[in-house]
C-alpha positions as CSV (number, residue, x, y, z in Angstrom):
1,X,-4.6,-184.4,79.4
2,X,-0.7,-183.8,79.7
3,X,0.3,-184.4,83.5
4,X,3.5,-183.0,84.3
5,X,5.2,-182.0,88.1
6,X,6.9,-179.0,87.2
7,X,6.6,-176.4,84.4
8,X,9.9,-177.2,83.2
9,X,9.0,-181.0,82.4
10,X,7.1,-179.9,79.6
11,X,10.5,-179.4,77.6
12,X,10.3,-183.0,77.4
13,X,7.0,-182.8,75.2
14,X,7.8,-180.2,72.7
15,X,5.6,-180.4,69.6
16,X,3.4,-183.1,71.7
17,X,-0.1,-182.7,70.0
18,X,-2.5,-181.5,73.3
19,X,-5.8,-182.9,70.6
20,X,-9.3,-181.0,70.6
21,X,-12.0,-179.3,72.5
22,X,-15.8,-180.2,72.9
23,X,-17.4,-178.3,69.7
24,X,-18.4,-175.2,70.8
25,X,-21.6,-172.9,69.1
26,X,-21.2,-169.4,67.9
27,X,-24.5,-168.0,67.9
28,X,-26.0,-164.1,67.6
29,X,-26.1,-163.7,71.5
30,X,-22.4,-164.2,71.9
31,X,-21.7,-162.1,69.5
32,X,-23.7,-159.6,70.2
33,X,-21.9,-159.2,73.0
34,X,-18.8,-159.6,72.2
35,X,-19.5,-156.9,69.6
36,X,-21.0,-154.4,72.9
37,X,-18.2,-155.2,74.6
38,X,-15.0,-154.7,72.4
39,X,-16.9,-151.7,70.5
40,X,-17.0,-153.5,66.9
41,X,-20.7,-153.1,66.0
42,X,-20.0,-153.5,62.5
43,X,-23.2,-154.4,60.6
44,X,-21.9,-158.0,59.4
45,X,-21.7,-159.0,62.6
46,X,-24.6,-158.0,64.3
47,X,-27.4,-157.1,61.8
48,X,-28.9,-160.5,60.7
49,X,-31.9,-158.6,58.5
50,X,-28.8,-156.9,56.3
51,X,-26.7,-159.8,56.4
52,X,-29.9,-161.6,55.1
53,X,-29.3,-159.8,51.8
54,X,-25.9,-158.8,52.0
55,X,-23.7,-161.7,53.2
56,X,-22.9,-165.2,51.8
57,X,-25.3,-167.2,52.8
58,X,-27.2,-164.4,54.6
59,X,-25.8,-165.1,57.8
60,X,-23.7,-162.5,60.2
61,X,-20.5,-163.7,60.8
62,X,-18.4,-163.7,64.1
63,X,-15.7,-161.3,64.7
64,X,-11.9,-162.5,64.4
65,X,-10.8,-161.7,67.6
66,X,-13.8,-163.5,69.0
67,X,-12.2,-166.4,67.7
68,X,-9.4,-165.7,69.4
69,X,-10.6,-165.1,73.0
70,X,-12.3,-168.1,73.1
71,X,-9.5,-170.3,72.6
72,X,-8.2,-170.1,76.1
73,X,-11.6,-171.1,77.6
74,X,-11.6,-173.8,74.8
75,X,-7.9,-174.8,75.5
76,X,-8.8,-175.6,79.3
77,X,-8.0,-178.8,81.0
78,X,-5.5,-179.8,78.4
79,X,-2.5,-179.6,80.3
80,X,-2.1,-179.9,84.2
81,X,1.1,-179.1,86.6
82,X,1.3,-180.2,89.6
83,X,4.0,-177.7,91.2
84,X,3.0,-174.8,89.1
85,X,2.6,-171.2,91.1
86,X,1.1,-169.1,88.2
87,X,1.0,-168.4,84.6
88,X,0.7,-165.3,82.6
89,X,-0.2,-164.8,79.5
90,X,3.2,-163.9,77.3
91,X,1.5,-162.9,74.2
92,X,0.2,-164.2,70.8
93,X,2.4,-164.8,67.7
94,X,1.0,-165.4,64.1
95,X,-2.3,-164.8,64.1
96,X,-4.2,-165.2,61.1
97,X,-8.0,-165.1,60.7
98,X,-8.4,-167.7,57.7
99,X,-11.9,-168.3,57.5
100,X,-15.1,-166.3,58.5
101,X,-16.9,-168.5,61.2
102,X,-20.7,-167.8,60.2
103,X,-23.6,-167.7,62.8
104,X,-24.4,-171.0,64.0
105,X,-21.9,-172.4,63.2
106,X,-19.9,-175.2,65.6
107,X,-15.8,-174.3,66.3
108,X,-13.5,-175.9,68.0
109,X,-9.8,-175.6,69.0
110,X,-6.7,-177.9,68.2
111,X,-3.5,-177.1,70.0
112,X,0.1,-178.8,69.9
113,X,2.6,-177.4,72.8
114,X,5.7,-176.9,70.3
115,X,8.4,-175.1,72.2
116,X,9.1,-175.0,75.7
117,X,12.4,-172.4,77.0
118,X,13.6,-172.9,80.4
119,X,14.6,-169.3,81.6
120,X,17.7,-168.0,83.2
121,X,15.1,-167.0,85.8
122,X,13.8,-170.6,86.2
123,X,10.2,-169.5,84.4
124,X,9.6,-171.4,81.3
125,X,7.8,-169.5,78.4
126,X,5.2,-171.8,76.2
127,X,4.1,-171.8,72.7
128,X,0.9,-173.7,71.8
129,X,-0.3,-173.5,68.7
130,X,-3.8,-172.8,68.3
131,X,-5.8,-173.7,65.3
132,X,-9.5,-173.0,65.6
133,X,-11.9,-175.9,63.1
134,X,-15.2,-175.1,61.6
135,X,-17.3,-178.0,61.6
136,X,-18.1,-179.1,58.1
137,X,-15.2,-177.1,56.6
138,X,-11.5,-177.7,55.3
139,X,-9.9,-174.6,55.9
140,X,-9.1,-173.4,59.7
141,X,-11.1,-169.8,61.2
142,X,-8.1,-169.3,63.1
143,X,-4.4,-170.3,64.1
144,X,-2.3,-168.4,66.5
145,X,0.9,-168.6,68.7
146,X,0.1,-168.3,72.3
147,X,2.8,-167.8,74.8
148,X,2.6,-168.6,78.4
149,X,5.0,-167.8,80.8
150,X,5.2,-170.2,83.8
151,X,6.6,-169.9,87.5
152,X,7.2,-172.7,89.1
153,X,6.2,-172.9,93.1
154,X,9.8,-173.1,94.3
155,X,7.4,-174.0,97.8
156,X,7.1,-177.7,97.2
157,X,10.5,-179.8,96.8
C-alpha cells in the first residue's frame, strides 16, 4: 500500500505501479444481478441453457461494464492518505473491453497511479490505470482511465 500525508504528495509517485488485487470470481449470481440491476438481460449473459449451445465454450459471459464497477471495490486499500477530506469520482478515460470474462472465471485488477495535477484550487485530480486479468489468459478483459479528484482536509496542519 502507497502511504502518503497529503493528496498532493502523490505527484511524487506518478507512474508508481499500485500491483494487484486478491483474484476475484465472476459467477452466474453476480451477474445475474448485475444484469437486474443495470437492465441488460441480454441472453449471453444470463441464459446458461442457450449459452450451452450458442457460446464459446457454452458458458454465459459477464457484462463489460461489470468489469468495470468492480474495479473500485477491487482497487481498495491500495493507496492510503493520511490528511485526505474526500474524493470524488472524476470520471473514466479509455475504456476498452478487450476480452469476454466467461462464467467462472477468476479476474483481477492491476493499477499504476500515472498522473497526478495539483489544482489551482489545491484538489489534485488522479489517473490510475486500470487493467482487469483473466486468470489463465494473455490478453486483458478490461483497461480503463479512472480519475479521482481529491480535497485535501485543509483541518489538520
Amino acid at each position: 500500500m502507497l502511504k502518503v500525508r497529503y493528496p498532493q504528495d502523490l505527484k511524487k509517485f506518478e507512474n508508481y505501479d499500485l500491483g494487484c488485487s486478491d483474484w476475484f470470481l465472476i459467477d452466474q449470481k453476480l451477474i445475474n444481478a448485475f444484469a437486474k440491476l443495470s437492465g441488460d438481460d441480454q441472453w449471453i449473459h444470463i441464459d446458461s441453457d442457450r449459452a450451452l449451445n450458442e457460446m464459446p465454450e457454452g458458458k454465459t459471459i459477464a457484462h463489460g461494464l461489470l468489469t468495470l464497477c468492480i474495479s473500485p471495490t477491487l482497487g481498495k486499500d491500495k493507496i492510503y492518505i493520511e490528511n485526505l477530506k474526500q474524493t470524488l469520482n472524476y470520471g473514466i478515460d479509455k475504456v476498452r473491453f478487450i476480452s469476454p470474462v466467461k462464467v467462472g472465471s477468476f479476474i483481477r485488477l492491476r493499477s499504476k497511479l500515472v498522473e497526478v495535477t495539483i489544482r489551482d484550487d489545491k484538489t489534485v485530480l488522479v489517473r490510475i490505470e486500470r487493467m482487469m486479468e483473466i486468470k489463465g489468459f494473455k490478453k486483458l478483459a478490461m483497461y480503463a482511465e479512472t480519475l479521482s479528484l481529491m480535497y485535501p482536509d485543509t483541518s489538520i496542519s
